[in-house]
N, CA and C atoms as a LAMMPS dump frame, in Angstrom:
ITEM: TIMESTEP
0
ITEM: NUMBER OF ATOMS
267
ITEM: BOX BOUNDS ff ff ff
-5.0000000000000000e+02 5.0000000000000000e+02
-5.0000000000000000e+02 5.0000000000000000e+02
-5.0000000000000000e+02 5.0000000000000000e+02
ITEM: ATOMS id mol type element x y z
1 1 1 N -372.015 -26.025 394.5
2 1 2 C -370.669 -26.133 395.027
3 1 3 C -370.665 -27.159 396.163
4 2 1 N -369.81 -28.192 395.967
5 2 2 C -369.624 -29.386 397.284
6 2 3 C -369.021 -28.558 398.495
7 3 1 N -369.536 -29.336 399.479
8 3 2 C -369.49 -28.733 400.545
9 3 3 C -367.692 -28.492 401.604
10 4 1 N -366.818 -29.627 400.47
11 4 2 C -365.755 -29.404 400.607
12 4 3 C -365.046 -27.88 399.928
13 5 1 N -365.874 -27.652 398.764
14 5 2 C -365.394 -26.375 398.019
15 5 3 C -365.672 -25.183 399.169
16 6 1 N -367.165 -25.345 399.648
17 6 2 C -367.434 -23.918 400.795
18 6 3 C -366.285 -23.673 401.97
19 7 1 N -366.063 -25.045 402.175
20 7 2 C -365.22 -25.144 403.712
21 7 3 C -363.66 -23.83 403.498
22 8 1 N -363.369 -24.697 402.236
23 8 2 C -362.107 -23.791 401.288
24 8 3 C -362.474 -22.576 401.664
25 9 1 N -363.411 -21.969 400.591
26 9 2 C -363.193 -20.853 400.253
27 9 3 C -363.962 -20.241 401.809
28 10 1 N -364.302 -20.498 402.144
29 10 2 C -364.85 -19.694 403.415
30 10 3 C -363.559 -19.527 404.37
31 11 1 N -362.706 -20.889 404.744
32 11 2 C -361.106 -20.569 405.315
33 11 3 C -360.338 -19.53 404.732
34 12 1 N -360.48 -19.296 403.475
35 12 2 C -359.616 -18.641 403.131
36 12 3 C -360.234 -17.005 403.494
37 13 1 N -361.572 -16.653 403.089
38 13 2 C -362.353 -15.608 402.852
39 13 3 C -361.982 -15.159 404.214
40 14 1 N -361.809 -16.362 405.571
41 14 2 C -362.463 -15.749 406.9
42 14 3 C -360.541 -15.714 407.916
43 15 1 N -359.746 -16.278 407.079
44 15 2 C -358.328 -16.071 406.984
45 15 3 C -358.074 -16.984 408.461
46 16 1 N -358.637 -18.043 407.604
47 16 2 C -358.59 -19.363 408.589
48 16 3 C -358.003 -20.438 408.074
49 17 1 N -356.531 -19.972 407.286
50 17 2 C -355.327 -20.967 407.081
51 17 3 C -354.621 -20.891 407.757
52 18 1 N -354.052 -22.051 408.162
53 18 2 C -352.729 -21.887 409.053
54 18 3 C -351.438 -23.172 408.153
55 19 1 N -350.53 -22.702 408.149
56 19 2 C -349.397 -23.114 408.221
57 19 3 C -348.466 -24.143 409.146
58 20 1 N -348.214 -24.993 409.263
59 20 2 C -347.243 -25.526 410.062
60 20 3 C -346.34 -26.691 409.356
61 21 1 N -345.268 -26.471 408.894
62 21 2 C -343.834 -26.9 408.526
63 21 3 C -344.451 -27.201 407.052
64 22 1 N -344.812 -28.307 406.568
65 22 2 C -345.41 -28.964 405.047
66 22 3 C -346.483 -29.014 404.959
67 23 1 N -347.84 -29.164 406.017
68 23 2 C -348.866 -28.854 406.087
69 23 3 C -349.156 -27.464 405.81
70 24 1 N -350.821 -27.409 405.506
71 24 2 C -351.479 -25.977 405.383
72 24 3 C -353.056 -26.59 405.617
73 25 1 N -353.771 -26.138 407.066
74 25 2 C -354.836 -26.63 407.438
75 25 3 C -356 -25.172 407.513
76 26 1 N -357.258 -25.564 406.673
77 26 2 C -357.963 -24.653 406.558
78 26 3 C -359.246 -25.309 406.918
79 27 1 N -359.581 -24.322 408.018
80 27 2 C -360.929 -24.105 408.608
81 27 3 C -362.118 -23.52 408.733
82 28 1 N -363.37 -24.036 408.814
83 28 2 C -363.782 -23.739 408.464
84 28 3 C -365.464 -24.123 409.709
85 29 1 N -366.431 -23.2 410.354
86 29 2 C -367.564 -23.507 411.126
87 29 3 C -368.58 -23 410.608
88 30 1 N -369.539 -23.732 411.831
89 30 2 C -371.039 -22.649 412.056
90 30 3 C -371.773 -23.655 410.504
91 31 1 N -372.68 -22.847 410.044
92 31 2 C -373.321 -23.643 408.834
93 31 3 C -372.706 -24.72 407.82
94 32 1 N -371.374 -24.052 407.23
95 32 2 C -370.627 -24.986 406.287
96 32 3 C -370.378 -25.597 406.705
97 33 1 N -369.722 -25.437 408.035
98 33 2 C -369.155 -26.877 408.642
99 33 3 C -370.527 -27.813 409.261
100 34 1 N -371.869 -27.251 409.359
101 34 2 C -372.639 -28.288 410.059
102 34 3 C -373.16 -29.217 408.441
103 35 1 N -372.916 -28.601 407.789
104 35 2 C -373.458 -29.014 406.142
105 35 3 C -372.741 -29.94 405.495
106 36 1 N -371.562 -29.46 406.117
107 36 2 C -370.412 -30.896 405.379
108 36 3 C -370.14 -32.493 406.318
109 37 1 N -370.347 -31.9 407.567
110 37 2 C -370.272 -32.8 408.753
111 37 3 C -371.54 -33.831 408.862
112 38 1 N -373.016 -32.99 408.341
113 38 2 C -374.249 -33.87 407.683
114 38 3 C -373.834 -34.659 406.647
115 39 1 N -373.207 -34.234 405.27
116 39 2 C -373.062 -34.988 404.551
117 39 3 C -371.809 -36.343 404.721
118 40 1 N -371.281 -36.5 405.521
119 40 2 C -370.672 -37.381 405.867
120 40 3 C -371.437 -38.328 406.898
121 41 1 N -370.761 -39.567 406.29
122 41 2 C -370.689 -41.106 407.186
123 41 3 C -369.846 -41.374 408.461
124 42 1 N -370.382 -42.168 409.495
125 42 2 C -369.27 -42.537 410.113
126 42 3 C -369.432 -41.672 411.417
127 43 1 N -369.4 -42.169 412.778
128 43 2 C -369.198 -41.603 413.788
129 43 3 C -368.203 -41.554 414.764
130 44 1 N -367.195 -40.797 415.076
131 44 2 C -366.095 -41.562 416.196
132 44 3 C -366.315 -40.447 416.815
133 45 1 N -366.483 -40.891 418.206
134 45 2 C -366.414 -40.155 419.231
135 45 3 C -364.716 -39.975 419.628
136 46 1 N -364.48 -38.515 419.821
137 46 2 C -363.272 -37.781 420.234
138 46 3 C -362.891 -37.56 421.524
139 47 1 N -362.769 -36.991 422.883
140 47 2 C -362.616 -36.558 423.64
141 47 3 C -361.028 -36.109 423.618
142 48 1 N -360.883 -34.688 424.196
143 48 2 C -359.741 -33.677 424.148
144 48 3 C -359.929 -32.827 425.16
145 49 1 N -358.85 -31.841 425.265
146 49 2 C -358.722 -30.978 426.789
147 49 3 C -360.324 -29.939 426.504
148 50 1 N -360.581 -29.506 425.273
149 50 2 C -361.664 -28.86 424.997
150 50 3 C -363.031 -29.817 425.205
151 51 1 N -363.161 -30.76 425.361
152 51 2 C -364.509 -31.62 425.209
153 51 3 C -364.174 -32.668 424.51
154 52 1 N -366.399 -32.711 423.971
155 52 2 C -366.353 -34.252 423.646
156 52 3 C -366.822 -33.896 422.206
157 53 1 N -366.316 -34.209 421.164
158 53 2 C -366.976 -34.156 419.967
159 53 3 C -367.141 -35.906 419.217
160 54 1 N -368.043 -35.355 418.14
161 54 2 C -368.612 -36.387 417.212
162 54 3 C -367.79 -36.457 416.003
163 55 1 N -367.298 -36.875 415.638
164 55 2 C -365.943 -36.604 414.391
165 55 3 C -366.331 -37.388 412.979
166 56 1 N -366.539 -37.078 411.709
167 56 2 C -366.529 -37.605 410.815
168 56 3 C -365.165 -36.955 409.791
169 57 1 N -364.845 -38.193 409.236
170 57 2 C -363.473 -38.238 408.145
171 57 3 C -363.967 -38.129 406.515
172 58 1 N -363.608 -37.074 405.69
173 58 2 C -363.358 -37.322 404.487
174 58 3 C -361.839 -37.38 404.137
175 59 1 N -361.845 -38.879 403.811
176 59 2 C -360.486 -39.382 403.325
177 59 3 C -359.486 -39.06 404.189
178 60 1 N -358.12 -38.935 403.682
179 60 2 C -357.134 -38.519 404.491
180 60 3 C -356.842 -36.98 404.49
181 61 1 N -358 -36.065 404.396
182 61 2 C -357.444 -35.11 403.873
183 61 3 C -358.164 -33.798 404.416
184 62 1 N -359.637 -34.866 405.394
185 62 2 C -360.302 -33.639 405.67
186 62 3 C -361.157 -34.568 407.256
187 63 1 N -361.75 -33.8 408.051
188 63 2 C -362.677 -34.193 408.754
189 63 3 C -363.338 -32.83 409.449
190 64 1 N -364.374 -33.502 409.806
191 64 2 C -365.434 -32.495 410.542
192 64 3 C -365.944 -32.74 411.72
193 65 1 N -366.345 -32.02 412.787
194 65 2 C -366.819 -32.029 413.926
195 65 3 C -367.602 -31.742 414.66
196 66 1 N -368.471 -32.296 415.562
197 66 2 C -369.85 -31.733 416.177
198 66 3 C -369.359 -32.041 417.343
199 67 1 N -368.962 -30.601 418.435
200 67 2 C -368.803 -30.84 419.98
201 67 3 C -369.947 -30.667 420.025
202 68 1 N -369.931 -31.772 421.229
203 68 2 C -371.321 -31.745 421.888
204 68 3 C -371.202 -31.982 423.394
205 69 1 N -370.129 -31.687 423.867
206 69 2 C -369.886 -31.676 425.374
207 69 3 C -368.579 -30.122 425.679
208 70 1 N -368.411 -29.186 426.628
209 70 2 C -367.375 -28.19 426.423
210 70 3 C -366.663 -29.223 427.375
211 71 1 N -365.624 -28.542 428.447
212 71 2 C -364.418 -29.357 428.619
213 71 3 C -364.624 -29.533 430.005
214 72 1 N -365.752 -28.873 430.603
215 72 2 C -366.509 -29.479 432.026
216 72 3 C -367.663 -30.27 431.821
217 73 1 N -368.01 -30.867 430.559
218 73 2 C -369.124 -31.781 430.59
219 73 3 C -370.761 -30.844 430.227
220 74 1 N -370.243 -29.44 429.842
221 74 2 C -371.766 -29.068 429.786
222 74 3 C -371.888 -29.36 428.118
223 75 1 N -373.544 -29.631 427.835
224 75 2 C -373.946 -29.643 426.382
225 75 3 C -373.61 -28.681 425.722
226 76 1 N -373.433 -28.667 424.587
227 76 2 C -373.137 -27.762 423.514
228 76 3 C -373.368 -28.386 422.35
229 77 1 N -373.602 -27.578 421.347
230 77 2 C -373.386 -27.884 420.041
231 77 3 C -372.719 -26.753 419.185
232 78 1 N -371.178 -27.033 418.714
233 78 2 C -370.704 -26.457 417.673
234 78 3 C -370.229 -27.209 416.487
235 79 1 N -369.788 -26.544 415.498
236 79 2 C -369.321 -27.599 414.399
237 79 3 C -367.852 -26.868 413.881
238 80 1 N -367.249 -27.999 413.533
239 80 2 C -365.734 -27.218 412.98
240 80 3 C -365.554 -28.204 411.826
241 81 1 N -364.804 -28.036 410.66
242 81 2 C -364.257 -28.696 409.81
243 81 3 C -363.057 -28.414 409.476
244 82 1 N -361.675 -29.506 409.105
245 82 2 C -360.839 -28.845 408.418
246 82 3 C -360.19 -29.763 407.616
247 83 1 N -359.58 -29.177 406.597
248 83 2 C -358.984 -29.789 405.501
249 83 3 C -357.46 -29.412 405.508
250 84 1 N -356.495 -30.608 405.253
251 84 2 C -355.185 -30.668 405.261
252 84 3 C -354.308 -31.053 404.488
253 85 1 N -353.835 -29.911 403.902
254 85 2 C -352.856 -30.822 402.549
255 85 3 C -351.05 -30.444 402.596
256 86 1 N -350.824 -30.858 402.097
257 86 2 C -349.129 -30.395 401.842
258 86 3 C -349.399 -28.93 401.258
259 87 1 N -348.418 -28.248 401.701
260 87 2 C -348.495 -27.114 401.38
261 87 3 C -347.617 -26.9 399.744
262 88 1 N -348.051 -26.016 398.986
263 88 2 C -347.043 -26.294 397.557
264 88 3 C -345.457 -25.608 397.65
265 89 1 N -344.761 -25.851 397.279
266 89 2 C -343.342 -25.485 396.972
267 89 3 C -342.973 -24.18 396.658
């Protein structure tokens, strides 16, 4: 199973969809997300009110994340992923 399929079904399993207007964004951490965030290219560094993360993009439709700073500058390492689509009709 691709590591986009785990992210899914683990959001859904761990009731980590959310809703907002035409969107529907499902999330997904911890192993799957460090597994899918490995298998991706590409580095952009992020910074946000939460920290500093490492950000990789699949397509327009998904990306993943490795904080590696919290929001006072201490180290960390977590991972988040999420995937975003139109929600269906």
């Amino acid at each position: 199973m691709s590591s986009y399929n785990k992210c899914l079904r683990e959001a859904i399993e761990d009731n980590e969809v959310k809703k907002a207007g035409d969107q529907v964004s499902y999330s997904c951490f911890g192993n799957t997300a460090r597994s899918w965030f490995e298998s991706l290219k590409g580095d952009k560094q992020v910074r946000d009110k939460n920290g500093l993360f490492v950000a990789r993009y699949y397509g327009e439709t998904g990306y993943c994340a490795h904080q590696i700073e919290d929001a006072v500058g201490k180290a960390i390492s977590a991972y988040i992923c999420e995937i975003v689509n139109n929600a269906p009709n």
